[in-house]
C-alpha positions in Angstrom: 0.0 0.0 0.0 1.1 3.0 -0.9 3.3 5.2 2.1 1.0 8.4 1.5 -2.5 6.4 1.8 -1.3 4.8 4.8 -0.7 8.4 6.9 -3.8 9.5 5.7 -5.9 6.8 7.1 -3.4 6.8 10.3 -4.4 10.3 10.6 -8.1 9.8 10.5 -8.3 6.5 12.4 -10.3 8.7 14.6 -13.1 8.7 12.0 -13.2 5.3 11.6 -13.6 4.1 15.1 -16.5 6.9 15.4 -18.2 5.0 12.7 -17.4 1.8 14.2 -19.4 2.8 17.3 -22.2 4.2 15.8 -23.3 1.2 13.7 -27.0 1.7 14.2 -27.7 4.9 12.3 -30.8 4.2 10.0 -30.6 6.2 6.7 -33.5 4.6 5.3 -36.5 1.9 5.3 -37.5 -0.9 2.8 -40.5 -0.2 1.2 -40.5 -3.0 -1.8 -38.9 -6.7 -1.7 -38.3 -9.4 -4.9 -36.4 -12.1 -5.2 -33.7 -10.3 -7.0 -33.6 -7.1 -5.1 -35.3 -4.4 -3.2 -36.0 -1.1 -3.0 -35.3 1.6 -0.2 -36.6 4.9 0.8 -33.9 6.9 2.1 -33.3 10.8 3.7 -31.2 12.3 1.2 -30.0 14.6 4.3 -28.5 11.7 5.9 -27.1 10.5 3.1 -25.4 13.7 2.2 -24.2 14.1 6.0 -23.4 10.8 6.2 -21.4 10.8 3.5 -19.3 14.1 4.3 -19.3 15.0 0.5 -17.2 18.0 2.1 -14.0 15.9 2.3 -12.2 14.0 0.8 -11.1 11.3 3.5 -14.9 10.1 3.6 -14.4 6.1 3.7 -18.0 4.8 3.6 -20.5 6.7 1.5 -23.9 5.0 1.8 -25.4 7.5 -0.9 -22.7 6.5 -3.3 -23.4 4.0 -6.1 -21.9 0.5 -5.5 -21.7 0.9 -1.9 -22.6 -2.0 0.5 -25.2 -1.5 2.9 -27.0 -3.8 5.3 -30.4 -4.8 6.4 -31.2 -6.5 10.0 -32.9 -9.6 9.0 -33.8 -12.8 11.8 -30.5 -14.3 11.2 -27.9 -12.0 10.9 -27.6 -9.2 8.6 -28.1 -9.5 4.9 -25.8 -7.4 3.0 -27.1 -5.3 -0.7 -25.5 -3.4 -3.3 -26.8 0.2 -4.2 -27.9 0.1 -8.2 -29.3 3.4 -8.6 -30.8 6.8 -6.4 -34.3 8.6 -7.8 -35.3 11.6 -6.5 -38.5 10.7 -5.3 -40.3 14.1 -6.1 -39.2 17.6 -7.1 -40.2 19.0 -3.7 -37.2 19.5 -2.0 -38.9 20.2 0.9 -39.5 16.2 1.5 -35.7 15.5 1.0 -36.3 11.7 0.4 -34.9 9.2 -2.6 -35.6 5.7 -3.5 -32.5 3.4 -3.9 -32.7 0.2 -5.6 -30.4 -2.2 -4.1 -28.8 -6.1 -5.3 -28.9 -8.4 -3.0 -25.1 -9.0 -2.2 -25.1 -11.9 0.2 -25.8 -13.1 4.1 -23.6 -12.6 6.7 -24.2 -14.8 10.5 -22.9 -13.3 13.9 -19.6 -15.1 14.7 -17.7 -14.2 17.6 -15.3 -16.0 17.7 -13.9 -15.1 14.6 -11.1 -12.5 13.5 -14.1 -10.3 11.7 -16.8 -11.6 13.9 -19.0 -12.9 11.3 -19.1 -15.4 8.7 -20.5 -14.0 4.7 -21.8 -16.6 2.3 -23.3 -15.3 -0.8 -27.0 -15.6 -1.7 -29.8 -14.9 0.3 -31.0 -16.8 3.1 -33.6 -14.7 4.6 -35.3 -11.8 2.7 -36.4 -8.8 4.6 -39.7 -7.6 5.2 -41.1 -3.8 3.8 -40.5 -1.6 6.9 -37.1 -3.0 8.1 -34.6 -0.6 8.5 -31.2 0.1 6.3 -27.9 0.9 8.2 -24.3 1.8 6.8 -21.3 -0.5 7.2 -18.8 -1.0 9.2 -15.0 -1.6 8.7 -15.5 -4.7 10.4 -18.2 -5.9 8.4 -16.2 -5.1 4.8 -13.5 -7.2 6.3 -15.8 -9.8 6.9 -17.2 -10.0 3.7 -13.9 -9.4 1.8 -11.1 -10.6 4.0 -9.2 -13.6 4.1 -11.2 -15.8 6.6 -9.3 -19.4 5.6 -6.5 -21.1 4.0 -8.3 -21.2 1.3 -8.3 -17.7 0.2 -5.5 -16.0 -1.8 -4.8 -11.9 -1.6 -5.2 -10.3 -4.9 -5.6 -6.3 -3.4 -7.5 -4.0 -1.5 -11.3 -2.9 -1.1 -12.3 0.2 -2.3 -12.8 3.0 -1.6 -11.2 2.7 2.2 -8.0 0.8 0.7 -7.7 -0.8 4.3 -9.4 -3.9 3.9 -7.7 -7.0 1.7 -9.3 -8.2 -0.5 -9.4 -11.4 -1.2 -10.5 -14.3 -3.1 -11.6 -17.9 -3.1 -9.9 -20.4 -4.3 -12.7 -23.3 -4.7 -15.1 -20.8 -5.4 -13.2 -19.4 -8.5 -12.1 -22.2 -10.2 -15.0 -24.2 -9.3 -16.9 -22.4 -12.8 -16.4 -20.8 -15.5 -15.4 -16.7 -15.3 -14.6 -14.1 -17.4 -12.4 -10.9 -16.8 -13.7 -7.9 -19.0 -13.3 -4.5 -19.6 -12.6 -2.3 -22.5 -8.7 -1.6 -24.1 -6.5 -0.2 -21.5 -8.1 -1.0 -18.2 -5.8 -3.8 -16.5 -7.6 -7.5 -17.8 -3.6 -8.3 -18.9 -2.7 -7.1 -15.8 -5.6 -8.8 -13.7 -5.2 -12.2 -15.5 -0.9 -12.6 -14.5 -2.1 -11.4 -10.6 -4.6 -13.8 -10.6 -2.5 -16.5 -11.7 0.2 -15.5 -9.9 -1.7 -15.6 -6.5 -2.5 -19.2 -7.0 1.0 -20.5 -8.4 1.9 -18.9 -5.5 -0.9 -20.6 -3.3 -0.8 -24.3 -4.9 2.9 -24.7 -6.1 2.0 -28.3 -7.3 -1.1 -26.9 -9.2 -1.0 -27.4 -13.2 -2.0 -24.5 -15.3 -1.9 -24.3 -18.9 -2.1 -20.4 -20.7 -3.0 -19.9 -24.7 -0.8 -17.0 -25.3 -1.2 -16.2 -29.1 -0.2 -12.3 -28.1 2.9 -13.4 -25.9 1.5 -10.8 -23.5 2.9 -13.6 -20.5 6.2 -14.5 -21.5 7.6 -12.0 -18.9 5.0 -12.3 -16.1 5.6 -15.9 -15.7 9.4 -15.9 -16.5 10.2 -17.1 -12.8 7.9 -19.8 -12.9 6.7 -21.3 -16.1 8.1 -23.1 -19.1 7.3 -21.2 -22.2 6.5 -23.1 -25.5 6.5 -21.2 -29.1 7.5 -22.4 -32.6 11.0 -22.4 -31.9 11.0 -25.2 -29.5 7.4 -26.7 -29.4 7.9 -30.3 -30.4 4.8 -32.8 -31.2 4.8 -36.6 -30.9 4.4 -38.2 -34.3 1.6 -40.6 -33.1 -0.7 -37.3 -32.2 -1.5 -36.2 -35.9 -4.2 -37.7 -37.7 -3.8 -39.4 -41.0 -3.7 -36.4 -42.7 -0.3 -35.1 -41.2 0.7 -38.6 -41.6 0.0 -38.6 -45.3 1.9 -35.1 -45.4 4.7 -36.4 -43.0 5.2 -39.6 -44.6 4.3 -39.3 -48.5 4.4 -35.7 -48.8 2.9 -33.9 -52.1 4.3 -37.0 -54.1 1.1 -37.4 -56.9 2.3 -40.1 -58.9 0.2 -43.4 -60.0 1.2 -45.2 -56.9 0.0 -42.5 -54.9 -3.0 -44.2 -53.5 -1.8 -47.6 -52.7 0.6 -45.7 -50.3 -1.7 -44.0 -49.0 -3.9 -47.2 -48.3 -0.4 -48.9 -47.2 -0.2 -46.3 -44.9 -3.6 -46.7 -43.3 -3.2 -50.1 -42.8 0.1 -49.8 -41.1 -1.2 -46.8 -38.6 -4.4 -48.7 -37.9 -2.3 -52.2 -36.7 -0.2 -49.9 -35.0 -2.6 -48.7 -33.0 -4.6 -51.9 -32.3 -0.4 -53.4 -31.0 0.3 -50.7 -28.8 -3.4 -50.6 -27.1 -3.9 -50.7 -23.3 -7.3 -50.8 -22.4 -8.9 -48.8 -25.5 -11.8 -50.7 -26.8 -10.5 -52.2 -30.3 -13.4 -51.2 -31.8 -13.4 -47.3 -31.6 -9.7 -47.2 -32.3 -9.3 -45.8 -36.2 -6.0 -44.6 -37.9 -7.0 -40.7 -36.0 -7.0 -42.5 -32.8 -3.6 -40.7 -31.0 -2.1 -44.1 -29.8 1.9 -43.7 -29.1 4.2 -46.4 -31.8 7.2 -46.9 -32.6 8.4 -46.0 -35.9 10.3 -49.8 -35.6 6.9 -51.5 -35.6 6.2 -50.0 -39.4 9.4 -50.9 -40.3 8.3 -54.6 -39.4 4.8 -54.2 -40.8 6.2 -52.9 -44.0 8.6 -55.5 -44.8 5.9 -58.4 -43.5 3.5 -56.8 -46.1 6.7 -57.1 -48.6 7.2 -60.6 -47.9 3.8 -61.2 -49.1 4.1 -59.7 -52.6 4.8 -61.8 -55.3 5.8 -59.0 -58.0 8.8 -57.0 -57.5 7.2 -54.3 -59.6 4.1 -53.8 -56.5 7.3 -53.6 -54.2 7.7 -49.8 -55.0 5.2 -48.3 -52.8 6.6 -50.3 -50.0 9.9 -49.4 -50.4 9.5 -45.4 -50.8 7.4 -45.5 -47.4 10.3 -47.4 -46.0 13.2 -44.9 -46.9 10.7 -42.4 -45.7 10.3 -44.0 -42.7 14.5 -44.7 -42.2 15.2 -40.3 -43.3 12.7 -39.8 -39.8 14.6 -42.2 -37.6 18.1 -40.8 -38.4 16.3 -36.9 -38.2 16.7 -37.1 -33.9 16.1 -33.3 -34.0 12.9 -33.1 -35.6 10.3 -30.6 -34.7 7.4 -32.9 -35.0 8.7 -34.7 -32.5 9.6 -34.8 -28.6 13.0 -36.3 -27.8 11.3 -38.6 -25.3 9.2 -39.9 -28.5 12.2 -40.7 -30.0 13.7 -42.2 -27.5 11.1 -45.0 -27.8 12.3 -46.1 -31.0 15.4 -48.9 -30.5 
């Protein structure tokens, strides 16, 4: 945190404890209740004295959009989101607003923890029209925000009282799918290497895998990542379809015999993969199947096919598949192919 915003809130402690002791101050009522949200009436002179517009060290606005209020409900507090304030007439005599609020989540009375309550999202219990709405506490935004387990990583600070970490959880995050959006220039890069930082940093063991096309990581990640690109990305042989094969082993060769090597071919990847199966159902395996071979096994599969010919002048096809085949085994460096793969062939 930066030196400067730490003496200013050092300085005006004094504020904060004030509003820690003075939790109870209504600044409003529920007048409407759905299941997605409700809907407040609120004393806009409250809100404006409440939220010393005057200064600029005020730490909890409640008049503010996006600020977290809270509503006494039977079990606890349930916690809401302000969406938008309307005037509610042009009389300014009446000095009242409605304020639409998001239900943020439900937080239980718990003592005997370091923020003395415990915050689940969701609603458990709705409040009833009439109830009133109070401001928050420091202690409550560190309940709903801090780090209350293992399980929880750092990633920065709440705003806008920058005193509060906040935090995030694990389980909860990777658990589904999520998205990081915002428009050019705003920090996703930025946010995506943090967050993925934080939990390197919180499961070392963990296995992450990054689609860089941009190679906006490289540098992030320097420290603890293994970078692949086209320089020294190698694939194993046995992971293209027949397809590469065709284009690995026969290449743009179009003359008449063209065909049977390409039917040679099949047959050879398809036994291959029916030798070197472990527990694969036979019956789904086809020449697309990536099954791992040895390149030795087509030499033998090629010269048994040989063996079986009775005209030297069919032998051609068999034999231009078979240097092809040799030029791969004596190429160690190939980029098609991981050293470990070749060190599977004798």
């Amino acid at each position: 945190m930066d030196k400067q915003v730490l003496k200013n809130h050092e300085s005006d402690m004094s504020t904060i404890e004030l509003r820690e002791v003075e939790p109870t101050r209504e600044i409003g009522k529920i007048i409407e209740v759905s299941g997605n949200g409700a809907k407040a009436i609120c004393n806009l002179g409250v809100l404006r004295e409440m939220s010393n517009m005057d200064s600029e060290d005020a730490e909890f606005s409640p008049g503010q959009i996006g600020t977290i209020l809270k509503i006494k409900v039977s079990k606890g507090y349930l916690f809401v989101t302000v969406r938008d304030i309307i005037s509610q007439n042009n009389d300014t005599r009446f000095e009242q607003a409605i304020m639409t609020l998001d239900y943020l989540g439900h937080g239980i009375r718990a003592p005997y923890t370091e923020s003395g309550m415990i915050f689940e999202r969701g609603v458990t219990d709705f409040p009833l029209p009439g109830q009133p709405i109070f401001p928050v506490s420091l202690r409550d935004i560190e309940g709903i925000f801090g780090d209350n387990d293992n399980n929880h990583f750092h990633l920065g600070h709440v705003y806008p009282q920058y005193l509060t970490p906040a935090s995030i959880n694990i389980d909860a995050l990777l658990g589904k799918h999520f998205a990081i959006l915002g428009s050019t220039g705003t920090g996703k890069s930025c946010t995506v290497a943090l967050l993925i930082r934080r939990m390197v940093e919180r499961l070392p063991h963990a296995h992450i895998i990054m689609l860089d096309p941009h190679n906006e990581y490289e540098s992030a990640f320097s420290d603890c990542a293994q970078h692949f690109d086209i320089n020294n990305l190698r694939l194993p042989y046995w992971m293209m379809n027949f397809e590469e094969h065709i284009e690995m082993f026969i290449g743009a060769y179009h003359g008449n015999d063209r065909m049977i090597e390409i039917d040679v071919l099949r047959r050879c990847i398809y036994e291959a993969g029916l030798s070197n199966n472990e527990g694969y159902p036979p019956e789904r395996i086809t020449v697309d199947t990536p099954i791992p071979y040895k390149l030795s096994f087509v030499m033998r599969f090629l010269d048994e096919e040989m063996g079986k010919l009775d005209n030297p002048e069919t032998l051609t096809p068999y034999l231009r598949l078979k240097n092809k085949v040799e030029e791969l085994r004596r190429i160690r460096a190939s980029p098609l192919c991981f050293l470990a793969c070749w060190s599977m062939i004798p």
